[in-house]
N, C-alpha and C positions, 0 to 999 in steps of 0.2 A: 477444497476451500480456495486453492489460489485458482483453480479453472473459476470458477465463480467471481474471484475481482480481475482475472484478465475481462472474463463477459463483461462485467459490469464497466470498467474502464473502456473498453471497445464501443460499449453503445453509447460513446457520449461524443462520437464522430467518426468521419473518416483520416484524419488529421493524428488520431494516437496511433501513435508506435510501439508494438510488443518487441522490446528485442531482449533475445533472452543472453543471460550470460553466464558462468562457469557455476555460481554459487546462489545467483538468483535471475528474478526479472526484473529487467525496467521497462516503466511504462512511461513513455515520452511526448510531449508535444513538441514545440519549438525546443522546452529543456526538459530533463527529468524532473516527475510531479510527486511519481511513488515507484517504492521495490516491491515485490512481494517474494520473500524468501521462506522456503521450507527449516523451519526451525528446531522441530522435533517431531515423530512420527506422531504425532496429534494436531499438530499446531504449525500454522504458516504467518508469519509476521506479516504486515503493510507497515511498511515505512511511508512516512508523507512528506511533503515539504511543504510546510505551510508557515505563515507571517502575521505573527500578530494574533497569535489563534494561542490561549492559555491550556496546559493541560488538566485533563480532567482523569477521574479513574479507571476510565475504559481508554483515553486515547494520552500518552504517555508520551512527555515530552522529555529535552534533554538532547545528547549529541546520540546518536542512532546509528549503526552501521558506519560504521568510522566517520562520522563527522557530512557523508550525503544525505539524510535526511533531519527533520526536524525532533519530528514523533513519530511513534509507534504506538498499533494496535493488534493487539494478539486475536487473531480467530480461530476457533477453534472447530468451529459447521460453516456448513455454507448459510444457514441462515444468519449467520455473523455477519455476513455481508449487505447490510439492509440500510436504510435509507439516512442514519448517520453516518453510516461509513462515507457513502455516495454523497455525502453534503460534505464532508471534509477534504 
């Protein structure tokens, strides 16, 4: 699941940055956009950082990952990664 939003994050230029770190990843432009952290042996978290964006049942908002991101959305397949993720 997280090979699946690094791809998906990566094909949206040459300008994102994978750098990975002790407990997850960050995906960066100019700033970090999103984390994707291994949560549980089923489940890999997406953190976002988004503004202005209300949450909904699937994409959960609130302080996230000690206060770096906005919201959270739990995937659990790689089909999880589809084209609301990629719009958030």
């Amino acid at each position: 699941m997280g090979v699946a939003v690094i791809e998906k994050a990566s094909s949206f230029g040459p300008d994102v940055e994978v750098a990975p770190k002790k407990a997850y990843v960050s995906l960066r432009r100019k700033k970090q956009f999103a984390i994707v952290q291994a949560s549980t042996k089923d489940r890999v978290d997406l953190g976002l950082n988004l503004k202005d964006v209300d949450p909904t049942e699937r994409l959960e908002g609130g302080n996230v990952f000690s206060g770096m991101c906005s919201h959270r959305v739990r995937l659990s397949a790689p089909q999880d990664v589809d084209e609301q993720v990629q719009d958030w």
